[in-house]
Kinemage of the C-alpha trace (Angstrom):
@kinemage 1
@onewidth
@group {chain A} dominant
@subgroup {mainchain}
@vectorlist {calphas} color= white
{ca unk a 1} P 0.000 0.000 0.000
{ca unk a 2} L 1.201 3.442 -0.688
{ca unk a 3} L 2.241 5.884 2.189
{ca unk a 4} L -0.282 9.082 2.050
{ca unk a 5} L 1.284 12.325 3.672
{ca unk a 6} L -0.299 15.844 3.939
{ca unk a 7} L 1.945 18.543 3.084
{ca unk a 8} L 1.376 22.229 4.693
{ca unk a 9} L 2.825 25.758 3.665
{ca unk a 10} L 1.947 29.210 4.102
{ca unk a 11} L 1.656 32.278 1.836
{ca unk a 12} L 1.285 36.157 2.674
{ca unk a 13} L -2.223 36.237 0.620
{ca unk a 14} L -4.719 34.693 -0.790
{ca unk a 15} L -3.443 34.656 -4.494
{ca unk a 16} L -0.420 33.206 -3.464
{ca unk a 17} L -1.771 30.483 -1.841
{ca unk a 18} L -4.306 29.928 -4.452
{ca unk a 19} L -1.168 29.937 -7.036
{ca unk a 20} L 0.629 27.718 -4.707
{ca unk a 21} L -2.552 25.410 -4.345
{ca unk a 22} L -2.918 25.086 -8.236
{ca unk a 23} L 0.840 24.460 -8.803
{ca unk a 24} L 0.964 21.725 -7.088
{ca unk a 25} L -2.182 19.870 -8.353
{ca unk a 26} L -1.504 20.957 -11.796
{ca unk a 27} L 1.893 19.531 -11.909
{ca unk a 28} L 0.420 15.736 -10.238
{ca unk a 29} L 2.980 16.500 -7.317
{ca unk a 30} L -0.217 16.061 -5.215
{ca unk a 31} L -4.015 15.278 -5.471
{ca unk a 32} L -5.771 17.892 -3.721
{ca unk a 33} L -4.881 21.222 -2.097
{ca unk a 34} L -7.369 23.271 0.526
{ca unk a 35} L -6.480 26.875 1.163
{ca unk a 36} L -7.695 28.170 4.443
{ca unk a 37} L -7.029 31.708 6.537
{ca unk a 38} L -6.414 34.140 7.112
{ca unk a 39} L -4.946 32.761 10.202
{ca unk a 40} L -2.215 34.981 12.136
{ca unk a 41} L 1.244 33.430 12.623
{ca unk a 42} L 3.566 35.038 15.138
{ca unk a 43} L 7.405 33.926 14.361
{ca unk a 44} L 10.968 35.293 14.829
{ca unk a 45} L 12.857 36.397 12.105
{ca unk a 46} L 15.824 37.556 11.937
{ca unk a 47} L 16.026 38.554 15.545
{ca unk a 48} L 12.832 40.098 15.375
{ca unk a 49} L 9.339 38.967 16.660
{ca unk a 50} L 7.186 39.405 13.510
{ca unk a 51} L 3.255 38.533 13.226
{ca unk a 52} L 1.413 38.335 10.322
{ca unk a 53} L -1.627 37.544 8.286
{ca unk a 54} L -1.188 34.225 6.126
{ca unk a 55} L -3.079 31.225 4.466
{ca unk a 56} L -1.992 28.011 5.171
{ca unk a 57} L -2.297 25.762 2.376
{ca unk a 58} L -2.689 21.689 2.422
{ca unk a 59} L -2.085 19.279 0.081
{ca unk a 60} L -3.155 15.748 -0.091
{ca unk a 61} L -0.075 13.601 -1.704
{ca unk a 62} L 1.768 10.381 -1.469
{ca unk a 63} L 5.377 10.033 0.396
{ca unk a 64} L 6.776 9.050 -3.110
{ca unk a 65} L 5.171 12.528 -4.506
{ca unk a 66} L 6.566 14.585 -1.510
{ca unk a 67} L 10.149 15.704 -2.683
{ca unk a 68} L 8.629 16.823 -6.289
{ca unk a 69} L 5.845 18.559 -4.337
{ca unk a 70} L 8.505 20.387 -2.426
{ca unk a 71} L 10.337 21.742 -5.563
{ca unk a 72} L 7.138 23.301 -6.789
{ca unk a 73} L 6.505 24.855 -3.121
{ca unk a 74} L 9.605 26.241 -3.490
{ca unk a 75} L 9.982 27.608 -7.187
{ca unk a 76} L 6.502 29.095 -6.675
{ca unk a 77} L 6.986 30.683 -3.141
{ca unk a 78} L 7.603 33.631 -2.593
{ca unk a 79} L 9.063 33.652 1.127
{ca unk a 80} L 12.647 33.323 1.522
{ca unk a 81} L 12.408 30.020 4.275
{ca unk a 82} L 9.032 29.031 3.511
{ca unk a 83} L 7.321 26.582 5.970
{ca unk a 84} L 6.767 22.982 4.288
{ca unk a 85} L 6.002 20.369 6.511
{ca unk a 86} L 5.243 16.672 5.747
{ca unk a 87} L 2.730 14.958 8.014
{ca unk a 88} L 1.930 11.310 7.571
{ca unk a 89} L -1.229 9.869 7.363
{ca unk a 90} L -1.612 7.003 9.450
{ca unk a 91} L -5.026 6.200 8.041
{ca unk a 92} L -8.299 7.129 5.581
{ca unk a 93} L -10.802 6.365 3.400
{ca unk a 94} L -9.329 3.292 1.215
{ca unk a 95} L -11.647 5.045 -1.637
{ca unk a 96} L -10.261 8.615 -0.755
{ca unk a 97} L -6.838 7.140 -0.675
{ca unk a 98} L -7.169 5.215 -4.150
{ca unk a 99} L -8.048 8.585 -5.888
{ca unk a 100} L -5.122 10.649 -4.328
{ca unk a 101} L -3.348 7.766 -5.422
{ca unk a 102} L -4.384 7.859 -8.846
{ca unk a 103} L -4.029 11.811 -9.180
{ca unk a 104} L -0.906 11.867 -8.175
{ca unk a 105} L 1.838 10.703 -11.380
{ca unk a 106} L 4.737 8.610 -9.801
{ca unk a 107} L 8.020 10.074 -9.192
């Protein structure tokens, strides 16, 4: 059975994550992606404590998908260190899993 992992970034607006979103399901690097926010983030950077607005985008991939996933998060992203996070999925849906299987081209 395949491994199924969700993958989560953030973007400073709403086009960007919807750019983001659609880069990564156009190129088959993952299935589905969900775009939700604005949610505030407070961070450091840079020695600084920073908050800001963002959208936090998820995508619905395989493990095999994940490191061609990654290159489009970060040719597409704007943000110098952008967050990208891969979360396993330890179960689901075998139907739900079979079509983000099947959406998803192999590496």
């Amino acid at each position: 059975m395949d491994h199924f992992v969700q993958v989560v970034t953030t973007a400073d607006s709403r086009a960007a994550a919807d750019a983001l979103a659609a880069a990564g399901v156009e190129a088959r690097a993952a299935a589905c992606a969900q775009v939700d926010g604005p949610v505030t983030s407070t961070y450091r950077w840079q020695g600084a404590v920073e908050t800001a607005e963002e959208w936090r985008i998820t995508f619905k991939t395989s493990a095999a998908a994940y490191p061609r996933l990654e290159g489009v998060i970060r040719e597409n992203h704007s943000y110098d260190v952008p967050e990208i996070l891969c979360l396993p999925v330890t179960a689901g849906h075998p139907a739900y899993l079979a079509w983000v299987a099947g959406e998803v081209e192999p590496g």
